[in-house]
C-alpha positions in Angstrom: 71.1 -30.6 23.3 69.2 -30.9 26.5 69.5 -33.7 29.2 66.5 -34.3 32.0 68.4 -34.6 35.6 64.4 -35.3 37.5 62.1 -32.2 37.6 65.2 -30.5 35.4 65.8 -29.7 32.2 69.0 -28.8 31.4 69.8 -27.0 27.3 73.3 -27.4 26.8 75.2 -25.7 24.3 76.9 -28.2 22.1 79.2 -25.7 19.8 82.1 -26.6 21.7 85.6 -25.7 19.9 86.5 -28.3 17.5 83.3 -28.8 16.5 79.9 -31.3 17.3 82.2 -34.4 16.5 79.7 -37.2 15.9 80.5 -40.7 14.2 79.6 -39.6 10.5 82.9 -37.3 11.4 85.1 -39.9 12.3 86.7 -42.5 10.1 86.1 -45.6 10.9 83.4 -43.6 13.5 80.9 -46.9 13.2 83.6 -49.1 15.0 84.4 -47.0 17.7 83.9 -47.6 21.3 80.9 -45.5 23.3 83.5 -44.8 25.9 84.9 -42.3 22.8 81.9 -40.4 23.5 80.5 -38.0 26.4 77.6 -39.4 27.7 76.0 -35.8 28.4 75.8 -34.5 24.9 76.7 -37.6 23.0 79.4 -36.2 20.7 82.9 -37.3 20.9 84.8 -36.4 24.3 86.3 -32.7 24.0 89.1 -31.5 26.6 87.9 -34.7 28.6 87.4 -34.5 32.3 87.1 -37.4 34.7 85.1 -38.1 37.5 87.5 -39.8 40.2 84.5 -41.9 41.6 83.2 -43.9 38.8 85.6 -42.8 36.1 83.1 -41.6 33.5 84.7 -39.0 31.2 83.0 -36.2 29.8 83.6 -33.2 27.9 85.0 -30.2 30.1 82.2 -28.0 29.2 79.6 -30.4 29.2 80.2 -31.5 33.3 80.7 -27.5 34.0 77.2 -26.4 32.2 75.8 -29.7 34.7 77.6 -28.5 37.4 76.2 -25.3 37.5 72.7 -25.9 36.4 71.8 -29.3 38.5 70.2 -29.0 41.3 72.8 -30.9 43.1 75.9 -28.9 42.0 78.9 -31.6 43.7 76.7 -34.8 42.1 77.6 -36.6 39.3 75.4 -36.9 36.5 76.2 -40.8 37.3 74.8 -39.9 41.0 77.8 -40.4 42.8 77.8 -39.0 46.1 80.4 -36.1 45.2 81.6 -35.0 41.9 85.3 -34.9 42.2 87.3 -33.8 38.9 90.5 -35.1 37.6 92.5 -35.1 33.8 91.7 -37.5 31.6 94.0 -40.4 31.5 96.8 -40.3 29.7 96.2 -43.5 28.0 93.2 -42.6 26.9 94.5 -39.5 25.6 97.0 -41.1 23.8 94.4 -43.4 22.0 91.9 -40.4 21.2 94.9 -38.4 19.7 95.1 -41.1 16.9 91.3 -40.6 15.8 90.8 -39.3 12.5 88.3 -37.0 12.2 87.0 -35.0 9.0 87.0 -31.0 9.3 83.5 -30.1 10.1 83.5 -27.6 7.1 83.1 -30.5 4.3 80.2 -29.9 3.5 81.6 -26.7 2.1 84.4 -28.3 -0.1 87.4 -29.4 2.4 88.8 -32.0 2.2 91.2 -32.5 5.2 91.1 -35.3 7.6 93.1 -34.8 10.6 94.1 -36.1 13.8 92.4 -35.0 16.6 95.1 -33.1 18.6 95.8 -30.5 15.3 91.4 -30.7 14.1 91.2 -27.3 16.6 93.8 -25.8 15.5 92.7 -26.8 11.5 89.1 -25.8 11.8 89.9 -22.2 13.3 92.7 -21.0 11.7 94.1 -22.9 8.9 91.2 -24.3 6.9 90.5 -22.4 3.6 86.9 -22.8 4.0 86.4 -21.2 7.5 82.6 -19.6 8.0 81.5 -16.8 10.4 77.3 -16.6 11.8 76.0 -13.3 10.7 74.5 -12.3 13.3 72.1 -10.1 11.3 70.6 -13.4 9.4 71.8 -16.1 11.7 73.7 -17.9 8.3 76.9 -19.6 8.2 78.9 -17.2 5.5 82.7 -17.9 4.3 84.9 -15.9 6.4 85.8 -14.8 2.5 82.4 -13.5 1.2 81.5 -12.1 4.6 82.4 -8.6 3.9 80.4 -9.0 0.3 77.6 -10.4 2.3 77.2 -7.4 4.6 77.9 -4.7 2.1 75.7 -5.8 -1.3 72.2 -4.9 -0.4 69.9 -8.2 -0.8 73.0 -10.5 0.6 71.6 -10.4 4.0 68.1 -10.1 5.2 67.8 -10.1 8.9 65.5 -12.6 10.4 62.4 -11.2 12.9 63.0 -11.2 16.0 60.9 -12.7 19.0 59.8 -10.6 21.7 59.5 -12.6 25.4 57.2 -10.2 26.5 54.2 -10.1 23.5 55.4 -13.1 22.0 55.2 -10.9 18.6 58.0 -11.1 15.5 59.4 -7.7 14.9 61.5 -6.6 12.1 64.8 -6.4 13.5 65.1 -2.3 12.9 61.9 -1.6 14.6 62.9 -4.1 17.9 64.6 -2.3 20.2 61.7 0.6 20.2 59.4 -2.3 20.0 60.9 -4.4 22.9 61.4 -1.0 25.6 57.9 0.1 25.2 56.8 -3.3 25.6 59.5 -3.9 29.0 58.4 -0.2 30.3 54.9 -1.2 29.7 55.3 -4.3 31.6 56.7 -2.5 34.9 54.3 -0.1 34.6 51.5 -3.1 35.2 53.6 -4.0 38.0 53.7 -1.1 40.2 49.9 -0.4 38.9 49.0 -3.5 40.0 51.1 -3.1 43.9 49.5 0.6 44.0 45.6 -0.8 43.6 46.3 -3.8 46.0 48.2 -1.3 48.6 44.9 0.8 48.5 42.2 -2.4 48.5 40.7 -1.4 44.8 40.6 -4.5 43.0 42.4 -7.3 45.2 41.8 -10.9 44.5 41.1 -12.9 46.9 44.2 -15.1 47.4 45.7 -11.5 48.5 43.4 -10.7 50.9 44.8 -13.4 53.6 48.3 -12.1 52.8 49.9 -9.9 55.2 51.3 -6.7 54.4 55.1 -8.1 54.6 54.0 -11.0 52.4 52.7 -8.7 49.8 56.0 -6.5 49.5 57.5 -9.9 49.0 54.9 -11.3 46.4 55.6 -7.6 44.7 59.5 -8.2 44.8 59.3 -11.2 43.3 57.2 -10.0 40.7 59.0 -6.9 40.0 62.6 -8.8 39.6 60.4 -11.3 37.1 60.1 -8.3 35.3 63.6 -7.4 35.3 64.9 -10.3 34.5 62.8 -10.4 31.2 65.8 -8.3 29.5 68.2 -11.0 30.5 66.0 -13.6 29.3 65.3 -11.4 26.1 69.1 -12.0 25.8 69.2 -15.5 25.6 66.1 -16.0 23.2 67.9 -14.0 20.7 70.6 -11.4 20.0 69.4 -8.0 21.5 69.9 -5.6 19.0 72.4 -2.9 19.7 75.1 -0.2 18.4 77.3 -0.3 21.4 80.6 -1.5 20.8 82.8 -4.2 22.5 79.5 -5.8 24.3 80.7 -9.3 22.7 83.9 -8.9 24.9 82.6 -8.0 27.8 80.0 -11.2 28.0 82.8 -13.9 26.7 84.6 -12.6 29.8 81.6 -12.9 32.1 81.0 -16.9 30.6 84.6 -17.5 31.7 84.0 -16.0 35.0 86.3 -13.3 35.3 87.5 -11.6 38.5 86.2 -8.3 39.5 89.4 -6.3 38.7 89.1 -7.5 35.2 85.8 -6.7 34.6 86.3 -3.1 36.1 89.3 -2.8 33.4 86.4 -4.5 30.4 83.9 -1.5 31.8 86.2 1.3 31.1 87.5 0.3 28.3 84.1 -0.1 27.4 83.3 3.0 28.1 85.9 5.0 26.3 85.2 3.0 23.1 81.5 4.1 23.4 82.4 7.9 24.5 79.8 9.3 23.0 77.2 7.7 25.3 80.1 7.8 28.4 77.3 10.4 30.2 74.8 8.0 29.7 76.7 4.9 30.9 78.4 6.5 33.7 74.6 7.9 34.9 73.4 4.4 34.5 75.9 2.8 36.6 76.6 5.0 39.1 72.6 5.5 39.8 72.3 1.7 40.2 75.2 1.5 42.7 73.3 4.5 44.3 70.7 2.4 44.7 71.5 -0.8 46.2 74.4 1.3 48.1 71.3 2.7 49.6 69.1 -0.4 50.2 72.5 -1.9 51.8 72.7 0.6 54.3 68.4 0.6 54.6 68.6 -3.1 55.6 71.6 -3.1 58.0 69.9 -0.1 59.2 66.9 -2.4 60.4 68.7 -5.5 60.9 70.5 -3.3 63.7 66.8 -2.0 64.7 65.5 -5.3 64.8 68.4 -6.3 67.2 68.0 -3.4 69.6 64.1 -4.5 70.2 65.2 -7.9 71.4 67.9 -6.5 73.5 66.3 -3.0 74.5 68.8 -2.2 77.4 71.9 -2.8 75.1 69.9 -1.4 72.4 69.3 1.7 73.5 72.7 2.3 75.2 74.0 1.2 71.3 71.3 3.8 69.9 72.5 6.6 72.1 76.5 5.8 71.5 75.3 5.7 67.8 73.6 8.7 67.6 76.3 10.5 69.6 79.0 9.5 67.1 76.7 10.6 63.8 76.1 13.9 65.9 79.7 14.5 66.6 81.5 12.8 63.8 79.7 14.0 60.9 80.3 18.2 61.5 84.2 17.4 61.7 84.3 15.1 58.8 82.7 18.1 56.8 85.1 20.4 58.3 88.0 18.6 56.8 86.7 17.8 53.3 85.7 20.1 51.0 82.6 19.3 48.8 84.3 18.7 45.7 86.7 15.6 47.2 83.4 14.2 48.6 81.7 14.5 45.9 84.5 13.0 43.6 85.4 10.2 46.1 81.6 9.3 46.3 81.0 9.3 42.4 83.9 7.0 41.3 83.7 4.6 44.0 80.0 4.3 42.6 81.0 3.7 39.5 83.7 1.4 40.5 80.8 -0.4 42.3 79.0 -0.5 39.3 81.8 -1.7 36.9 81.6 -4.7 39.2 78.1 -5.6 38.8 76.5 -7.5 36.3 73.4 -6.9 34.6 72.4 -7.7 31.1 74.2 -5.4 29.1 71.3 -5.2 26.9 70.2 -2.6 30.4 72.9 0.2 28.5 70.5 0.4 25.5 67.2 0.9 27.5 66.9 4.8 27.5 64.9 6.9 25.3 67.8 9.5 25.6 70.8 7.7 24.9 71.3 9.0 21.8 71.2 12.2 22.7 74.6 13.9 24.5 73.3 16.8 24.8 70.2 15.5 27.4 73.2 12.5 29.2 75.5 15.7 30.2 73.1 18.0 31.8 71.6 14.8 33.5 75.5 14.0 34.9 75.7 17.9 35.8 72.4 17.5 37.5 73.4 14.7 39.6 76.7 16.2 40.3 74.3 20.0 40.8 71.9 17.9 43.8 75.0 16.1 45.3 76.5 19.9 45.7 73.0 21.2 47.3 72.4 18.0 49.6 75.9 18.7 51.1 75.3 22.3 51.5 72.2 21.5 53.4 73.4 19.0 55.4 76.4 21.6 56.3 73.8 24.3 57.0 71.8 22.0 59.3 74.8 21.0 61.5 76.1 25.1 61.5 72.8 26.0 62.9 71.6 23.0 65.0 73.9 22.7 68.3 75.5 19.4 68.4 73.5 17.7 71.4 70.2 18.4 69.9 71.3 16.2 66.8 72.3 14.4 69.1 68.8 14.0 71.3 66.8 14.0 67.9 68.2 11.0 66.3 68.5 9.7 69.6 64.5 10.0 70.1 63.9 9.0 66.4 65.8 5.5 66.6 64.6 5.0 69.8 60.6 5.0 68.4 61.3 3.2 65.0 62.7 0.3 67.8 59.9 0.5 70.2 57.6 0.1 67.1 59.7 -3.1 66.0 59.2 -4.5 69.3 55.4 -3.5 69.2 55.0 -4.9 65.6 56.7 -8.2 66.7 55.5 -8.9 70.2 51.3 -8.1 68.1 52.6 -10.8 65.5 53.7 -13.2 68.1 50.3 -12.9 69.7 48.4 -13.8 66.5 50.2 -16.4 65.5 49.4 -18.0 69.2 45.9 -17.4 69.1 
């Protein structure tokens, strides 16, 4: 079901529990008021909310799915200045608890006709004729031929799957090869393309009057298109994949559940895939790495940027700074040894990275994931570089006397500001002239 709210279009999902309850449902369903019915996906009202300014009801998921799509997320889809919820009315609930409603499964053979307050319960737990999606075919099966369906060979023949990215059908056993050659093919492009405009090969001429910051920009942009094409690959159809309890994890995620939850979902996640726990731990604490990394980068420069504007302050911060890096770093190695660093480092990473929230379709995307052998050497290799950084960085400090650390990084922040300031004051000039 999809509803047009001006230049959007919003798909909602109308599966909502209990069923798409329309009036050939109902008994009696001809006769029965609109106000029975949401006026968002036009089946009858499901857990109905109210809004408390123009006291429309509407399903509960229905005005959450609006909510977080429209462009205006506190509007009403009646345009009321400010979407405020309250419970349905209880004497409306009373009157929609004596509806009659026939079990969606009729079609099937059942026979039931039930009130609405016990249809939930009915159609997903007690009715006889209860039916399960394969996944593999995309069928409705009887919950009581669905182990025959998956187990006699000819039952079930799984349906080609679309790929975003070619726009090809692939047989469902050759997709997930299909689709990462295709993704890894398509990032390739990417940072082909940044390389040849960096260097002025082949650069159309709507890049050309760019400058260089808008470029890195366009090439973000572009890139995160790119990544986004496995979430997206996601949602046109169901990724392929032999890990196991990835169905929990994204049920949790669509009721939005807190960050200490989803850390417990990861690990449990993790044990129940052991075999690939290398591989997943790699993945997740490399991506923490990462951003940990390009956190640091940007405050890095934000506090750059700051210290060209206010160059007196600045530099008296720089040098305060650099003496407490100098200074702070040589005892903080003297009272850790390498292991506790390295330990402390790698599970608050991975904590970090049970928080986040890619696609979990990400886990599958390695040519070596099937292979234990290749994920533990590439763990002890992280752990063997972390062990050698640290060994370096306490070499440098043993030989280097304190106040020349001190002086260099000194001198080093003080030109990556004076260039800021350069960079910025050229800018402002071209801009006047």
């Amino acid at each position: 079901m999809a509803i047009t709210n001006e230049n959007t279009t919003i798909h909602f999902d109308t599966s909502i529990e209990g069923g798409d309850i329309d009036r050939d449902r109902i008994v009696d369903g001809d006769i029965l008021p609109d106000e029975y019915f949401c006026p968002i996906c036009r089946y009858l009202l499901w857990n109905p909310r109210s809004c408390s300014s123009c006291q429309h009801l509407f399903c509960q998921k229905c005005i959450q799915t609006w909510l977080k799509h429209s462009n205006a997320s506190t509007q009403c889809p009646f345009r009321c200045p400010a979407y405020k919820e309250r419970n349905c009315p209880p004497s409306f609930s009373s009157l929609l608890s004596k509806t009659k409603i026939k079990c969606r499964n009729t079609s099937l053979g059942c026979t039931e006709v039930l009130s609405y307050d016990l249809l939930e319960r009915h159609e997903n737990v007690e009715c006889k004729f209860l039916t399960r999606t394969c996944h593999e075919c995309m069928q409705s099966i009887l919950v009581s031929e669905f182990d025959e369906h998956i187990k006699i060979p000819g039952k079930c023949s799984p349906c080609p799957i679309r790929c975003i990215i070619c726009q090809l059908f692939i047989e469902k056993h050759e997709f997930q090869d299909h689709f990462f050659r295709c993704y890894h093919n398509r990032l390739a492009n990417v940072f082909q393309e940044y390389n040849r405009q960096q260097q002025g090969l082949t650069e159309p001429q709507a890049m050309l009057a760019l400058t260089a910051e808008q470029r890195n920009l366009y090439f973000c942009r572009t890139l995160l298109t790119a990544v986004n094409l496995v979430e997206q690959q996601g949602q046109n159809s169901r990724f392929p994949t032999t890990l196991r309890g990835i169905d929990t994890i994204k049920q949790a995620r669509i009721r939005g559940c807190g960050h200490l939850h989803h850390i417990y979902l990861m690990m449990i996640f993790i044990l129940m895939n052991w075999r690939r726990a290398p591989q997943l731990i790699w993945i997740m604490t490399s991506s923490s790495l990462v951003a940990a990394s390009l956190m640091i980068l940007g405050l890095y420069v934000i506090c750059l940027e700051w210290a060209s504007k206010h160059i007196y302050l600045g530099i008296g911060f720089i040098m305060l700074f650099s003496s407490f890096i100098s200074f702070g770093i040589p005892y903080f190695l003297q009272c850790v040894t390498d292991k506790c660093i390295i330990f402390s480092t790698g599970s608050i990473l991975l904590l970090i990275g049970c928080t986040t929230r890619p696609p979990l379709e990400v886990y599958e995307m390695d040519l070596y994931a099937n292979n234990t052998t290749t994920n533990i050497v590439r763990c002890c290799l992280e752990i063997l570089v972390a062990e050698l950084f640290l060994l370096l960085f306490r070499f440098f400090f043993w030989c280097s006397p304190m106040y020349l650390t001190a002086a260099i990084l000194t001198f080093v922040n003080i030109y990556f500001t004076i260039r800021i300031r350069r960079t910025t004051a050229m800018t402002t000039i071209i801009n006047l002239v």
